[in-house]
DRENFI-408495 format. One line per 2 residues: their letters; for each residue x, y, z of C-alpha. Coordinates in pm, whole numbers, plus 50000, padded with zeros to 5 digits. Layout:
! DRENFI-408495
A) X/Y/Z  ... $
***
This chain:
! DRENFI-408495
XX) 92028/47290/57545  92075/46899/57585 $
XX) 92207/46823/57994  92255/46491/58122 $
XX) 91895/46524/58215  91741/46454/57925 $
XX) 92001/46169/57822  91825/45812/57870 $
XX) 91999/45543/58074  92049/45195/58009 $
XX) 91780/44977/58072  91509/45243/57927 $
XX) 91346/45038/57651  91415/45285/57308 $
XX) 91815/45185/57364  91689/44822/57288 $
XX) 91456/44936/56962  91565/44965/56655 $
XX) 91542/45360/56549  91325/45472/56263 $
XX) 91442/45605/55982  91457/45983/55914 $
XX) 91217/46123/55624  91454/46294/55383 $
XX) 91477/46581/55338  91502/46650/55733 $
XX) 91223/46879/55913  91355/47157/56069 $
XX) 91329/46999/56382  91514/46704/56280 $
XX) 91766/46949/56182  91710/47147/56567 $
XX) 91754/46844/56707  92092/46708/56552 $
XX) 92219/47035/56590  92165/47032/56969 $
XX) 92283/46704/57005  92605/46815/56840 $
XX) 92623/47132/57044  92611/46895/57355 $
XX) 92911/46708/57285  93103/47035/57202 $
XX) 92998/47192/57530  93068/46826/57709 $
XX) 93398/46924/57637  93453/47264/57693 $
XX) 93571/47245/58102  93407/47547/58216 $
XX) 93065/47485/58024  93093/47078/58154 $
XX) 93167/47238/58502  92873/47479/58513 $
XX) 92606/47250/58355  92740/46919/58514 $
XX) 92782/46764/58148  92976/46438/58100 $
XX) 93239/46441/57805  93079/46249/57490 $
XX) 93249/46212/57206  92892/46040/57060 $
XX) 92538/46070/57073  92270/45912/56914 $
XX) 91911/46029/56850  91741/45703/57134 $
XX) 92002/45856/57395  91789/46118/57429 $
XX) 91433/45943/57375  91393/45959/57035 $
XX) 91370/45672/56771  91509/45827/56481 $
XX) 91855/45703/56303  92028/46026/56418 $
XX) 92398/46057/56481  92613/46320/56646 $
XX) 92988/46299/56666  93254/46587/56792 $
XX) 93660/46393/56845  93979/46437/56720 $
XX) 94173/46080/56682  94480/46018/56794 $
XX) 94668/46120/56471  94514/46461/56534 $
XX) 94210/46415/56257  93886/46610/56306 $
XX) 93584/46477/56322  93236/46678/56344 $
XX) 92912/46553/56243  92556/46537/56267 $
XX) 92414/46251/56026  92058/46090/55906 $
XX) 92046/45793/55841  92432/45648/55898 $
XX) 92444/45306/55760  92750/45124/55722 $
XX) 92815/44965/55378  93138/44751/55421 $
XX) 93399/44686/55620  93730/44527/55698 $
XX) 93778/44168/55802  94012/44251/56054 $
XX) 93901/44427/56409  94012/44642/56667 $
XX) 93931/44739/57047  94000/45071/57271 $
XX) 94266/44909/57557  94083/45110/57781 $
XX) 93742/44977/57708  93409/45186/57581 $
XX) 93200/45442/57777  92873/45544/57736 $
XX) 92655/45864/57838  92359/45629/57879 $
XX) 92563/45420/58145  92677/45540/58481 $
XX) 92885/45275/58563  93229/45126/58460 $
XX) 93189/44792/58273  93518/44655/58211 $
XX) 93596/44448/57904  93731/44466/57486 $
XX) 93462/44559/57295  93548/44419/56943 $
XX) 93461/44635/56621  93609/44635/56267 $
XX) 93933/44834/56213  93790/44974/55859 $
XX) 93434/45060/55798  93283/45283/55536 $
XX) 92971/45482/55639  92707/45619/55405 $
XX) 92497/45943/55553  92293/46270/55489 $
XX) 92435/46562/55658  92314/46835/55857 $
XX) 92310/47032/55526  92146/46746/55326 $
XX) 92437/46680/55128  92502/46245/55083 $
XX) 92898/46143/55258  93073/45866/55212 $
XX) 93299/45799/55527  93586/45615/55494 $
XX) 93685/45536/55852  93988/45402/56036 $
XX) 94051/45319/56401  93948/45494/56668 $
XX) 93695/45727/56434  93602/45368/56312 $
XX) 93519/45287/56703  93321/45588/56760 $
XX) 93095/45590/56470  93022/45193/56553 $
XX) 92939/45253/56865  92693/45545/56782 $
XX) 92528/45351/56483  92487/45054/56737 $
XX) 92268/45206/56944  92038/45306/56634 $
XX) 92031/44901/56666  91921/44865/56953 $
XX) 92259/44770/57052  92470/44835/57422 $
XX) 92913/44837/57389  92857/44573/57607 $
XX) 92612/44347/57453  92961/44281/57247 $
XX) 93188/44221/57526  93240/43876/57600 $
XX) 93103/43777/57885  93331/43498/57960 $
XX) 93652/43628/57935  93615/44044/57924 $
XX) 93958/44075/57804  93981/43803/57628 $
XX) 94189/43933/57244  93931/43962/57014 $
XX) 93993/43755/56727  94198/43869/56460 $
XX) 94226/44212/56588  94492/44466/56734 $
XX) 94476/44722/57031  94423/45075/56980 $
XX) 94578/45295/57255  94461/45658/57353 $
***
């Protein structure tokens, strides 16, 4: 079982690498792995599990969060409009996406950082995400919004990217251009 032990935090060098593509199809303990990594983010939000095993919620997790280089996604949310979303993906890539962005009001967390950084982290409102399941099967994700958000934010750090590498550090809350707020 994944704990916040094992989850790396910022500054750790394999958040600033790009991650390594997985060999298709997945090993079994590719497959072990993503399957953990989703079953943390389900327990993260179970209260009495979080509570017992001192878990922080995650909606997120990617494969360098917990020391490995591989391009390895986990998500477990329901947006706002009451959509499910649960996945554990190779290989996530996004393929296109809108012109126009968005931001959370409230700003982006991260597992890997245990500390508030305040600011509008801008992503595209629209993206469309190509992957390999858990079960091997190719998606296409069409993605909207605050499942949009999320799935940036997880494919970032297979980039070797932090939420707040894009916050500008100027003005934090300065409106992204051409974009519009989401609310949670």
């Amino acid at each position: 079982m994944i704990t916040m032990d094992d989850i790396i935090r910022e500054g750790n060098p394999i958040l600033e690498q790009v991650a390594k593509e997985v060999e298709l199809p997945a090993s079994d303990e590719d497959k072990q792995t993503l399957t953990e990594m989703l079953e943390y983010l389900k327990n993260s939000q179970d209260e009495e599990i979080a509570k017992k095993y001192d878990l922080r919620p995650g909606v997120g997790l990617a494969a360098p969060q917990i020391g490995l280089s591989k391009r390895m996604i986990a998500v477990y949310f329901e947006d706002p409009n009451g959509t499910f979303y649960e996945y554990g993906l190779f290989n996530p890539k996004i393929v296109s996406h809108s012109v126009e962005n968005t931001y959370l009001m409230s700003g982006e967390g991260c597992l890997s950082v245990d500390r508030e950084i305040p600011g509008y982290v801008p992503r595209y409102t629209r993206i469309t995400v190509k992957a390999v399941t858990l079960e091997g099967k190719e998606v296409k994700l069409r993605l909207k919004g605050y499942a949009a958000v999320v799935f940036q934010h997880e494919i970032d750090h297979l980039n070797g990217t932090m939420f707040y590498d894009r916050i500008n550090k100027d003005d934090p809350f300065a409106q992204p251009e051409n974009s519009k707020p989401i609310e949670l």
